[in-house]
C-alpha positions, 0 to 999 in steps of 0.5 A: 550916611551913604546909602548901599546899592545892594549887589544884584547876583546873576544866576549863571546859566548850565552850560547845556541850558545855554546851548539849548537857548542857542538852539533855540534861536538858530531855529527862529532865525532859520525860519525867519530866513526860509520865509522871506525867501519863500515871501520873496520869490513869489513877490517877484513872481508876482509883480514881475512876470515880464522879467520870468517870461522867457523866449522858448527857442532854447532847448530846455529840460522837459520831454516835450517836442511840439511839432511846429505844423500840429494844430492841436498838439498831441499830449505829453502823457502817454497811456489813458482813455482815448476819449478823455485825452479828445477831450483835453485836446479840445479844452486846450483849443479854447483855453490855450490856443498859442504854440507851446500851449504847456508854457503859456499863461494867462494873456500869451506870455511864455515860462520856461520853468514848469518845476512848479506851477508859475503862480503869476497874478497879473491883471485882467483886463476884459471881460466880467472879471476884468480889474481881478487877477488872473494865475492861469497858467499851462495847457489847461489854464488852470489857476493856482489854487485849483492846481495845488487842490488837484495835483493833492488828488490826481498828481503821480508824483509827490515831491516836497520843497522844504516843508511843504508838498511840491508839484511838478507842471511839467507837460506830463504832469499837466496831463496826468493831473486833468486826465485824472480830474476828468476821469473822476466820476464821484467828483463830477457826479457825472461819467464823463468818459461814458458820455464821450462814448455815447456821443454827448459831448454837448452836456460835457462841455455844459458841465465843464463849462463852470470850470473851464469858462470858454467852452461855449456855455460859460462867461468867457466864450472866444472865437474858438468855442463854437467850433469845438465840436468839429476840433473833439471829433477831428482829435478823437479820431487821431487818437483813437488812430494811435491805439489801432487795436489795442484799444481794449474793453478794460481800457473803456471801462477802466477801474480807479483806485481811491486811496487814503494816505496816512503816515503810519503806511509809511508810503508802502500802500501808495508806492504798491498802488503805483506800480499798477496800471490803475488811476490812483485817486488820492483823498484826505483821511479821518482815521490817521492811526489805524494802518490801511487794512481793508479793501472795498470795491463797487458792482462793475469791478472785476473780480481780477482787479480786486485780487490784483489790488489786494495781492499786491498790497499783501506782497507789500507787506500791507495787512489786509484784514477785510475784501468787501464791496461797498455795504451800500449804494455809493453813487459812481462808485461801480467802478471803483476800489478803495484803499482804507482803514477800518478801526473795528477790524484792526485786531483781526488776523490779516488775509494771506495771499492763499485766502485771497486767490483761492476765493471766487468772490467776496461778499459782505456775508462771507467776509464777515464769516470768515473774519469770525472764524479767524478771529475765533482761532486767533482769541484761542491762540491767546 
């Protein structure tokens, strides 16, 4: 008797459910597609520096004229503390000590592309770290990895290549990001430009010493590391020459604003504390649901720059509940302003421009007060 193969039926698909299959792979392959591009470019960045070094004598994008006969080049960002910007001079000095320090990285070599930084890895060969690899690179010969983690925090313009945030090395950048840095009292746990002022360059350079190793009291020490005292002095005159008398009060004891982005800002609070003239510091954030909505500031901030942070963001059409100075001692934070969210306020009625400008302070007692008595209207209304 012949046996009977049995007919296997295939269930036929719905049209739609094949499109959504079809869909499916093109996304797969998409992304197959972006990540070798991405492996490759920084494999051949990598392994192939010499073929991206490229001679300079082209004129080439950047807002940046070096002046052949400078010995320490002046900085591509303009504005900023005059000691500070000594500071960065004389780091460079010691770390960068080439002609066009901004498109130098490690060993001399030269890129002329500074849309990001170079990420090169190229072999160290002397020293403590010699045989490890080194991606130095810029003004401040700053390492790959350090660069990304400090461009999140000090970078002033945020761009984005695909799927992830991008950072711009061009010169003003470069400065931006370690003017920034420097002037970052929390993450220092030192005032770095109270320092300058008090003429104690000394311990600043042992502080940054860890950091920046060639600054006479790290691993790398070089030729230029002992007479980096006499290049701060020459340069800090230079620069202190360029601002005449415009070099105020406020600019010495400068306020910066810390700021806790989140998604459900939508950019409007960044994008308002851009447009005034503070250093905006960038820090990550727990509480991602609850919109920004309160302001806290330290012992040392003007009352006008409280007011001139919260109008703008109420202009904005951020809804700012609370004004406040910090409930406790917050080491280095006297000046300071800090943009957040504070979950236990959000059902709160948010201050008008009227309130903030008609208050000659803020103060942990009033605030509260006048938050119970708008609270109290607000539940009455409902």
């Amino acid at each position: 008797m012949r046996s009977v193969k049995p007919k296997i039926r295939r269930k036929r698909r719905k049209p739609s459910q094949v499109r959504f299959m079809l869909f499916k792979r093109l996304i797969f392959i998409s992304i197959l597609i972006v990540s070798f591009i991405s492996f490759f470019q920084i494999f051949k960045g990598k392994l192939n520096p010499n073929k991206q070094a490229i001679r300079l004598n082209s004129p080439h994008k950047y807002e940046y004229n070096y002046d052949d006969g400078e010995k320490w080049p002046r900085l591509a960002m303009k504005g900023g503390d005059p000691y500070v910007r000594a500071l960065m001079r004389t780091i460079s000095a010691s770390e960068s000590n080439y002609a066009q320090p901004y498109h130098v990285v490690y060993t001399g070599k030269k890129v002329s592309n500074l849309r990001k930084h170079p990420d090169w890895c190229i072999t160290i060969v002397s020293g403590p770290n010699k045989g490890n690899c080194s991606t130095a690179a810029g003004r401040y010969q700053m390492l790959s990895n350090t660069w990304y983690l400090m461009a999140k925090r000090y970078h002033p313009q945020r761009g984005w290549s695909m799927f992830w945030a991008s950072y711009s090395f061009e010169p003003k950048y470069q400065d931006a990001v370690v003017h920034g840095w420097l002037s970052d009292r929390k993450y220092w746990q030192a005032d770095i430009p109270g320092l300058l002022r008090e003429g104690k360059l000394d311990r600043v350079l042992r502080l940054l010493s860890g950091t920046w190793t060639s600054l006479g009291y790290g691993i790398e020490t070089n030729s230029m590391s002992r007479h980096l005292p006499t290049v701060y002095q020459e340069v800090l005159q230079d620069e202190l020459s360029l601002l005449g008398d415009n070099f105020s009060q406020k600019q010495e004891n400068s306020v910066v604003v810390e700021y806790f982005p989140k998604d459900v800002d939508n950019g409007v609070v960044e994008k308002a504390l851009r447009s005034l003239d503070y250093q905006v510091i960038l820090l990550p954030t727990l509480t991602v649901d609850v919109p920004s909505n309160s302001i806290w500031f330290g012992s040392k901030v003007n009352m006008e720059d409280v007011k001139l942070v919260a109008e703008t963001l109420i202009s904005s059409g951020v809804k700012i509940r609370a004004i406040r100075p910090f409930n406790k001692k917050v080491k280095f934070a006297d000046l300071l302003i800090q943009v957040g969210a504070d979950p236990e306020i959000q059902n709160i009625p948010s201050l008008t421009l009227e309130e903030v400008r008609s208050q000659s302070s803020f103060s942990q007692d009033e605030i509260f007060l006048n938050r119970e008595f708008y609270a109290l209207l607000y539940f009455q209304k409902k």
